[in-house]
C-alpha positions as CSV (number, residue, x, y, z in Angstrom):
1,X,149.1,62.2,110.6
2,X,145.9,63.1,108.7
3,X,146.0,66.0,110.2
4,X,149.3,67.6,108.8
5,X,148.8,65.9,105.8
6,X,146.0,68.0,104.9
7,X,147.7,71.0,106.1
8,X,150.4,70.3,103.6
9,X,147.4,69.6,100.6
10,X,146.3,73.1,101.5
11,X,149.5,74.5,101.5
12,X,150.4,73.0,98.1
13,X,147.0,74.2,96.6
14,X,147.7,77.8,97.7
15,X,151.3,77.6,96.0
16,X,150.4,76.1,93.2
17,X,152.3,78.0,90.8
18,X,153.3,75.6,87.7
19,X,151.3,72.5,86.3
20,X,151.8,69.8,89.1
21,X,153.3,70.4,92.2
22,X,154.0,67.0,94.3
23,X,154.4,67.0,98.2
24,X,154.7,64.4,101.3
25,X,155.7,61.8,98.1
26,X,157.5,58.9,99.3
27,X,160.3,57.6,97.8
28,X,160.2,57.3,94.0
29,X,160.3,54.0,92.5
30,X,163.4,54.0,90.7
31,X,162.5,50.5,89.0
32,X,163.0,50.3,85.4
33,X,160.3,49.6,83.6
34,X,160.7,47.4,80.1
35,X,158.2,49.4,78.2
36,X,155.2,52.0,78.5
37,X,152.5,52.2,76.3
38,X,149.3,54.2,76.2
39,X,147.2,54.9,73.1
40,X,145.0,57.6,73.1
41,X,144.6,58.6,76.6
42,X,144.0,61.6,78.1
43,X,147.0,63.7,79.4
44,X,145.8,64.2,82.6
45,X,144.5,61.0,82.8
46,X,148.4,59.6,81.9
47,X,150.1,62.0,84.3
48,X,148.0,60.8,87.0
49,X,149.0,57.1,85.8
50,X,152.2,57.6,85.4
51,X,152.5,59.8,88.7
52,X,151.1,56.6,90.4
53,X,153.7,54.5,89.3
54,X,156.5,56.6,90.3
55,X,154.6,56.7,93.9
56,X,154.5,60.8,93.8
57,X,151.4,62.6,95.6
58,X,151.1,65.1,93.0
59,X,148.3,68.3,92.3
60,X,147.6,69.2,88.8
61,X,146.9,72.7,88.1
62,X,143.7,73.9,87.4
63,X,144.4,74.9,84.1
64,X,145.0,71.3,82.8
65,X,141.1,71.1,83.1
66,X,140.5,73.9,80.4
67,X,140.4,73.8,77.3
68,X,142.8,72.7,74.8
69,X,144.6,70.5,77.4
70,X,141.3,69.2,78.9
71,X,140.4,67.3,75.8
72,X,144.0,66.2,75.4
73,X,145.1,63.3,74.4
74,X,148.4,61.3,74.0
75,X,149.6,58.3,72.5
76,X,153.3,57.6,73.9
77,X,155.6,54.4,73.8
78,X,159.0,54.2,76.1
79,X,161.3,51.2,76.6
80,X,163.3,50.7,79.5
81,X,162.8,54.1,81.9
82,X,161.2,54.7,85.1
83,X,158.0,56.0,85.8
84,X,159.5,59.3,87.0
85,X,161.6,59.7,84.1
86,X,158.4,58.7,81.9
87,X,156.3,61.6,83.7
88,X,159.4,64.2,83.5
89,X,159.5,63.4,79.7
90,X,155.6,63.6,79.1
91,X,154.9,66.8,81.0
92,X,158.5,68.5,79.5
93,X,156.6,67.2,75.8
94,X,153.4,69.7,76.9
95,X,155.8,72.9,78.1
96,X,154.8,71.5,81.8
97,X,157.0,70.6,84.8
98,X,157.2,68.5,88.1
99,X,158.0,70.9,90.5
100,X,158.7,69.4,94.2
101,X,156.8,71.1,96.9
102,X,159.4,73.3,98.8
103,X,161.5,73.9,95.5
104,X,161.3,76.7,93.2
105,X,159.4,76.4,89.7
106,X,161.9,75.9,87.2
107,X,162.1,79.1,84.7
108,X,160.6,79.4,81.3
């Protein structure tokens, strides 16, 4: 099993295309969550967080570790979503997207 997952890692790095690209995720927690609250955190450090919680294997692109997004940070406050739906919102607040590996980067 270790075997083909890293097969699929190196897949998803070659076609890494858009911002974060998530593959091999199992099923998202579709759990509501009563509120969400980070105060100055760093973006990357929040997707990651918040990709956690909505139990997606994701990849960011490299370009979220160069400047200005590096240094990033966010302060964000959400009542009664999901973790996905959190993550969706945060990286659509940036100009980034989720894509799912095997699916085609949305259009900008």
């Amino acid at each position: 099993m270790v075997k083909y997952r890293s097969l699929i890692l190196v897949a998803a790095v070659v076609s890494v295309l858009t911002n974060v690209q998530t593959w091999a995720a199992s099923p998202a927690n579709d759990k509501v969550i009563p509120l969400i609250e980070m105060e100055s955190v760093l973006l990357t450090d929040a997707i990651w967080q918040l990709a956690r919680q909505a139990h997606l294997n994701i990849l960011l692109d490299p370009r979220l570790s160069e400047p200005p997004l590096a240094r990033m940070t966010v302060s964000i406050r959400w009542q009664n979503v999901t973790a996905k739906e959190a993550l969706v919102a945060l990286l659509d607040n940036y100009g980034l997207a989720l894509v799912e590996a095997g699916r085609p980067a949305p259009s900008r």
